[in-house]
C-alpha positions in Angstrom: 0.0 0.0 0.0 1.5 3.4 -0.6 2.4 6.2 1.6 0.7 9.0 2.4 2.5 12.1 3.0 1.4 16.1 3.4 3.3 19.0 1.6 4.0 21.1 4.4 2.8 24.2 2.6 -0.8 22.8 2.8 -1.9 24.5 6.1 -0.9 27.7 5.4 -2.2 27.5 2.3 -5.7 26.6 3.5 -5.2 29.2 6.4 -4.4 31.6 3.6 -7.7 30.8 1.1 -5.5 29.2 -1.2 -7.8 25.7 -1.7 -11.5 25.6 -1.9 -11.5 21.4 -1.1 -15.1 21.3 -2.5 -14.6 22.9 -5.7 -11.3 23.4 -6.9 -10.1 20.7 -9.7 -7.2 19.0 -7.7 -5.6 16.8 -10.4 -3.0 13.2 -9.9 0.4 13.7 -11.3 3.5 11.2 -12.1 6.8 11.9 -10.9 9.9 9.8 -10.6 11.8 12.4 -8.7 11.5 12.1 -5.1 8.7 14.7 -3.5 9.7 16.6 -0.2 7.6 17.8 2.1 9.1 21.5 1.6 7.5 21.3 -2.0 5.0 24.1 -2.3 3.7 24.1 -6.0 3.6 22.1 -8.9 6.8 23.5 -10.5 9.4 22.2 -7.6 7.6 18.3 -9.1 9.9 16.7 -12.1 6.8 15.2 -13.8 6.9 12.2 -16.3 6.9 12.9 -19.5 3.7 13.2 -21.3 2.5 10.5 -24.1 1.3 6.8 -24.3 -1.9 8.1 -22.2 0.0 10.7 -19.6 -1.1 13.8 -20.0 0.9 16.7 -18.9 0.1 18.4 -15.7 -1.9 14.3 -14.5 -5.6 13.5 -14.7 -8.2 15.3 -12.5 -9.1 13.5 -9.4 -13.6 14.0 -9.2 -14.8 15.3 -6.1 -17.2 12.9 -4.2 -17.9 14.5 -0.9 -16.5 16.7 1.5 -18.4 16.4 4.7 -17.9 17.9 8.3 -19.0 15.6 11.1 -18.6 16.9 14.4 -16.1 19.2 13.3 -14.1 17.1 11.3 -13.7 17.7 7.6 -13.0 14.6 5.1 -12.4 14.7 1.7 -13.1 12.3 -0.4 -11.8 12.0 -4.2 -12.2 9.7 -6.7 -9.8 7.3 -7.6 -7.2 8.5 -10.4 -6.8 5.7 -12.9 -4.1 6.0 -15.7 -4.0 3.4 -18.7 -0.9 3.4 -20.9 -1.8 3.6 -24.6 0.6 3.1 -27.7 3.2 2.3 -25.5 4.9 2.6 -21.9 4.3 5.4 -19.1 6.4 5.5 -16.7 8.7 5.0 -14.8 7.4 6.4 -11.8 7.5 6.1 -8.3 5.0 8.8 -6.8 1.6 10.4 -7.0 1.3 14.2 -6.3 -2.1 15.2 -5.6 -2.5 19.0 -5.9 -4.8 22.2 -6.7 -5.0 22.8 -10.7 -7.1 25.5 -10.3 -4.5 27.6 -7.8 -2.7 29.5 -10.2 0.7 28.2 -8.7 -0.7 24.4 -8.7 -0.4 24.7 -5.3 1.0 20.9 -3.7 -1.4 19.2 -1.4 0.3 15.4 -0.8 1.8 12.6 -2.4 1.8 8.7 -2.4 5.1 6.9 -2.5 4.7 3.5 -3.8 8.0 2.4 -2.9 9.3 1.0 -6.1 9.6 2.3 -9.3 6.8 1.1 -12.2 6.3 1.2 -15.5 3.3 1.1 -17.5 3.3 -1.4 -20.4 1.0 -0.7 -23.2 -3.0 -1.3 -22.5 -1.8 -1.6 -18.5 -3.5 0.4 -16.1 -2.3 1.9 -12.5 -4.7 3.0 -10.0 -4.0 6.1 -7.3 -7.0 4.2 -5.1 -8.1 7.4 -2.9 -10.0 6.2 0.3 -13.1 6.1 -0.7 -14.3 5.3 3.7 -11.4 7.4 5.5 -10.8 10.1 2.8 -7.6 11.7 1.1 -7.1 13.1 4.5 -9.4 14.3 7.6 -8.9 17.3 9.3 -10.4 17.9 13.3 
């Protein structure tokens, strides 16, 4: 199972009006270049290059909820699926989650997977977002 981790930038970010969780389009990007949680936008990420079904800049990641129980937020996302077509994708090693509509493409977390892989043609990778606990809660 891969790793969650938070770009540290996110609170202040969020303190500072940056995401709107429940309607912003927060996209899934490739990367085989090691995140860090001092990453703050989309430019300090060495994506993958784009073709054989990558598209530049990831695939959008559809809001499903983003409910407050109690006074805790949880947002949930759909799950990000990419499908290599006409040949490989890849290699990569980490998602990047982050906010495309932020005019910097402000970071939000990432998902090491511990290994690097490589999409062969007609293969398909899954970033599987929590669909019951959420991307991430927040009390």
């Amino acid at each position: 199972m891969a790793t969650y981790n938070k770009f540290n930038s996110f609170v202040s970010d969020l303190c500072q009006k940056v995401h709107n969780l429940n309607s912003d389009t927060l996209k899934v990007l490739l990367t085989n270049t090691a995140p860090v949680a001092t990453n703050t936008v989309k430019a300090n990420i060495t994506e993958i290059a784009a073709g054989n079904g990558y598209t530049a800049g990831g695939t959008a990641a559809a809001f499903v909820s983003g409910a407050d129980a109690a006074g805790t937020y949880k947002l949930i996302l759909s799950p990000v699926v990419f499908t290599a077509s006409g040949g490989s994708i890849g290699p990569f090693e980490w998602a990047v989650l982050y906010n495309a509509t932020a005019a910097n493409g402000n970071l939000i977390a990432w998902w090491d997977y511990g290994t690097a892989i490589t999409l062969t043609n007609g293969n398909s990778f899954t970033v599987a977002l929590d669909q019951t606990n959420g991307v991430f809660t927040l009390a």
